[in-house]
C-alpha positions as CSV (number, residue, x, y, z in Angstrom):
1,X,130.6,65.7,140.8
2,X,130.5,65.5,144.7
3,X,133.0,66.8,146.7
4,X,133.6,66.6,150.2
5,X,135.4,69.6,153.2
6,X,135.1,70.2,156.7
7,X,133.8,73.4,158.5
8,X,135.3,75.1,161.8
9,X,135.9,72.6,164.3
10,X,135.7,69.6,161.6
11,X,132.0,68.9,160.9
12,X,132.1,67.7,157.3
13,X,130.3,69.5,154.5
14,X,128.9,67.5,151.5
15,X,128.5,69.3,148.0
16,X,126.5,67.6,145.5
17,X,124.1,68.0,142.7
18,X,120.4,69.4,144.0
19,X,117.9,66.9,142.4
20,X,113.6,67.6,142.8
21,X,113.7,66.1,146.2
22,X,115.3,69.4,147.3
23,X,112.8,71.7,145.6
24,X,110.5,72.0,149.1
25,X,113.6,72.5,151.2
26,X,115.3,74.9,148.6
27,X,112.1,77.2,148.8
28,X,112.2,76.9,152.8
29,X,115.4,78.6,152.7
30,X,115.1,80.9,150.5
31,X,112.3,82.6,152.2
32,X,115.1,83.8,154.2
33,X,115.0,87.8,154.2
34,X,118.9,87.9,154.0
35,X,119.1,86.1,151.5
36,X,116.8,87.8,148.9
37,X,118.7,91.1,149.8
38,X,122.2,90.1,149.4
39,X,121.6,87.3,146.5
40,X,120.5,87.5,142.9
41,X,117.6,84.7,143.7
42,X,114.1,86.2,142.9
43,X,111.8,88.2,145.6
44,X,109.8,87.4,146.4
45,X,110.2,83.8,146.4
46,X,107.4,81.6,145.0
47,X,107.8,77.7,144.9
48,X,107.5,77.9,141.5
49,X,111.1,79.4,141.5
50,X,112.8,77.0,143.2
51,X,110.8,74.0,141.2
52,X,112.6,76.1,138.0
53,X,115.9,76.7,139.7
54,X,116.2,73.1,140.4
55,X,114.3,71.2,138.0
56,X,115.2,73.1,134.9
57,X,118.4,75.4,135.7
58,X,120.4,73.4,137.8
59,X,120.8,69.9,135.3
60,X,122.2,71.6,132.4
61,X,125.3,72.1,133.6
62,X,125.5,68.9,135.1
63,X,123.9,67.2,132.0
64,X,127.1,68.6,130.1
65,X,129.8,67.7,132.6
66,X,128.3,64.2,132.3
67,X,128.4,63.8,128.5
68,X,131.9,65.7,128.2
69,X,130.8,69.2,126.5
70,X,131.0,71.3,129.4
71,X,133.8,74.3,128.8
72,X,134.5,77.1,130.3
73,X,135.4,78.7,127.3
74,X,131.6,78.9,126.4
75,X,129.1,80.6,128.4
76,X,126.4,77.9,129.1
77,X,124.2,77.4,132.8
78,X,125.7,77.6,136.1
79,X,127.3,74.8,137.9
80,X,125.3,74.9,140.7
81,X,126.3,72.4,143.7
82,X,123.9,72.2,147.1
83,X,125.5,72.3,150.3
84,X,124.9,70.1,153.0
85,X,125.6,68.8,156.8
86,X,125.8,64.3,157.0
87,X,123.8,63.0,159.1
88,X,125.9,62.8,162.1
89,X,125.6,66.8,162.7
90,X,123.4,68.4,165.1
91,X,121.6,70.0,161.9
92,X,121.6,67.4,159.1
93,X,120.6,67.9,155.5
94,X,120.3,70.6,152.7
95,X,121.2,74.2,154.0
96,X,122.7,76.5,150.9
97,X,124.4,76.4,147.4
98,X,127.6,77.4,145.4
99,X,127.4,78.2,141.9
100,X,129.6,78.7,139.1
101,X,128.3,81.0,136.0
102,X,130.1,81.3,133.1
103,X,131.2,84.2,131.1
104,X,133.5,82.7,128.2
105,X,137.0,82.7,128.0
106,X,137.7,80.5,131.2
107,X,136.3,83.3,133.8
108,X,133.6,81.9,135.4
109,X,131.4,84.1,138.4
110,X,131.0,82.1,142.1
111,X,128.1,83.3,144.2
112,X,126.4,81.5,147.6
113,X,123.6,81.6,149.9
114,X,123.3,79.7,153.3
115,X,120.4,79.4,155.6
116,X,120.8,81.9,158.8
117,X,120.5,78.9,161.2
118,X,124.5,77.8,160.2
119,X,125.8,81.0,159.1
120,X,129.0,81.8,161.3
121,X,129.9,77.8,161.2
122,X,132.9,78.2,158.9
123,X,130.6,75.9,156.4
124,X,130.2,78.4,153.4
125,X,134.1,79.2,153.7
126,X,135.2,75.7,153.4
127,X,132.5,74.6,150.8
128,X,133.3,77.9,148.8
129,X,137.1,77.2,148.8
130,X,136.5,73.5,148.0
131,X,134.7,75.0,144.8
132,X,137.3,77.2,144.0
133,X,140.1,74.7,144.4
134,X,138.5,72.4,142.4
135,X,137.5,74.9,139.4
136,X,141.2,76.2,139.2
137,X,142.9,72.7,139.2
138,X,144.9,72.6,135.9
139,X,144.1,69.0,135.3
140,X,140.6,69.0,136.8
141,X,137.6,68.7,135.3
142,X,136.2,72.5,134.9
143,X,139.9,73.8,134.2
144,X,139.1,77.6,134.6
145,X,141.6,80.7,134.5
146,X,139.8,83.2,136.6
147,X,137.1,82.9,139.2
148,X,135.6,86.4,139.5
149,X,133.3,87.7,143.0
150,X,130.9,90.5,143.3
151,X,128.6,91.4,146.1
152,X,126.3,93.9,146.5
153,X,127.7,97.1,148.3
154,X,127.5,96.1,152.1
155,X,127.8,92.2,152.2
156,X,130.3,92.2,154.5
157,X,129.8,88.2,155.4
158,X,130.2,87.5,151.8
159,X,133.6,89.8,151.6
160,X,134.8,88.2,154.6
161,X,134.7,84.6,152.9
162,X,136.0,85.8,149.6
163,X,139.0,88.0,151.7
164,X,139.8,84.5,153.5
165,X,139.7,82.1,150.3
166,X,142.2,84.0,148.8
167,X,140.9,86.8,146.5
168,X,142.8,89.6,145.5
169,X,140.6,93.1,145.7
170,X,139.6,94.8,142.7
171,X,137.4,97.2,143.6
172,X,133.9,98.5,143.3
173,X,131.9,98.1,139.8
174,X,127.9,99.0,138.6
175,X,126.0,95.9,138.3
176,X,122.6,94.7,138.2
177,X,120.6,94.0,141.5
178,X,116.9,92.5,141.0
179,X,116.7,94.9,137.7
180,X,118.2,98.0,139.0
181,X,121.5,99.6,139.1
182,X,123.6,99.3,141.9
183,X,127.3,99.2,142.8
184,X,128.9,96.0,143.7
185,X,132.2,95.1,145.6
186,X,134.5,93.0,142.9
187,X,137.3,90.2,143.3
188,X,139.4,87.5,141.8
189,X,141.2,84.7,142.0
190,X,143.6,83.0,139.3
191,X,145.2,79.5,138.4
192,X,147.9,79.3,140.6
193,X,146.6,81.7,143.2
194,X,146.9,80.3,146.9
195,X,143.8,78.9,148.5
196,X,144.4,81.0,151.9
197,X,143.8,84.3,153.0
198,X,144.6,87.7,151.1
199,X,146.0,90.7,152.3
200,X,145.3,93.8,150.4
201,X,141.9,94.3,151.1
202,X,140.2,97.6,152.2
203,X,138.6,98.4,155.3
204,X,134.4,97.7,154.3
205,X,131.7,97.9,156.0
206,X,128.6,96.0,156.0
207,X,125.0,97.9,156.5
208,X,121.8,97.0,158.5
C-alpha cells in the first residue's frame, strides 16, 4: 500500500513498503544517537538488525494485507511503511519509517523515527497523519478504532507531532524502554476524530 502527502512548503513525501534494497540505508540511519534514545529500535545497532527488521519483520504484515487476512482485531506484525523524499528534492531517497503494531481489538500503536538531516521539515507530521488518516477510514483497508501514542518521558519532537495530528492527551503510563522500566507520555486518537490539531494538552518539556 503506497500512499502519497506533502511536507511544509509542499515537497511530497512517498510512503511505501521497505524491501532488502533498503537494508544498508535503514542501518545508516539508525546509527543515529537520537534515534536509539527516543525509539524502541535496538542499541546498539548492528546490520544484522536492520537485515531482520526488513527482511523478516517488515513482510508479514504486508504479506497479509496482500492475501486478505490482515485484521486489526488480531494482534499480528507491524505495518511498517518507509518514508521517503522523490527524486526532485534537494535530499532524495529513504530517510525514516511509520509503523503500526497491533494490540487486538482494533487498537493498534503508531511509532516513527526520521534521520536528523530532515527533522524540522514538516515530513514526519504529514507522513504520520497520512498514516493515521488512512488506518481510521471506516471503509479503508486497515479499518481500526483507536490509534494509541507513547513516547518516552521527554520526546518533545515526537509530542509535538502527535499534539498537531490530532491526539487527545492521556497522560503518563510505565512502559518498557530497551528492557527497563520507564515512564512514558500516552495519547489517542479515534474513528471519527479530526486530523488537525488538539487542544488539551499539557505544558511538556523535552530533556538534553
Amino acid at each position: 500500500m503506497n500512499l502519497s502527502t506533502a511536507a511544509r512548503g509542499g515537497a511530497p513525501v512517498l510512503l511505501s513498503p521497505l524491501t532488502p534494497d533498503d537494508v544498508e540505508r535503514v542501518y545508516e540511519l539508525c546509527q543515529d544517537e537520537a534515534i536509539q534514545r527516543w525509539t524502541t529500535v535496538p542499541s546498539p545497532y548492528a546490520m544484522g538488525d536492520a537485515r531482520f527488521f526488513v527482511c523478516d519483520c517488515c513482510p508479514l504484515a504486508w504479506q497479509q494485507m496482500a492475501d486478505g487476512t490482515f485484521s486489526c482485531d488480531d494482534e499480528g506484525p507491524e505495518l511498517v511503511w518507509g518514508v521517503s523524499l522523490d527524486a526532485k528534492s534537494s535530499v532524495p531517497g529513504l530517510w525514516g519509517c511509520v509503523g503500526l503494531k497491533r494490540h487486538g481489538a482494533g487498537r493498534l500503536e503508531i511509532g516513527w523515527w526520521l534521520g536528523s538531516p530532515v527533522r524540522g521539515m514538516g515530513i514526519m507530521r504529514a507522513a504520520a497523519a497520512t498514516v493515521v488518516e488512512t488506518a481510521l477510514a471506516p471503509q479503508g483497508p486497515i479499518c481500526a478504532s483507536e490509534i494509541i501514542w507513547h513516547a518516552k518521558v521527554g520526546n518533545l519532537a515526537s509530542a509535538n507531532i502527535a499534539a498537531r495530528i490530532g491526539f487527545t492527551w492521556a497522560g503518563v503510563i510505565e512502559t518498557t524502554w530497551h528492557d527497563a522500566p520507564q515512564p512514558a507520555w500516552s495519547a489517542a486518537i479515534r474513528a471519527g476524530d479530526p486530523i488537525e490539531p488538539k487542544d488539551g494538552w499539557p505544558e511538556l518539556k523535552g530533556t538534553d
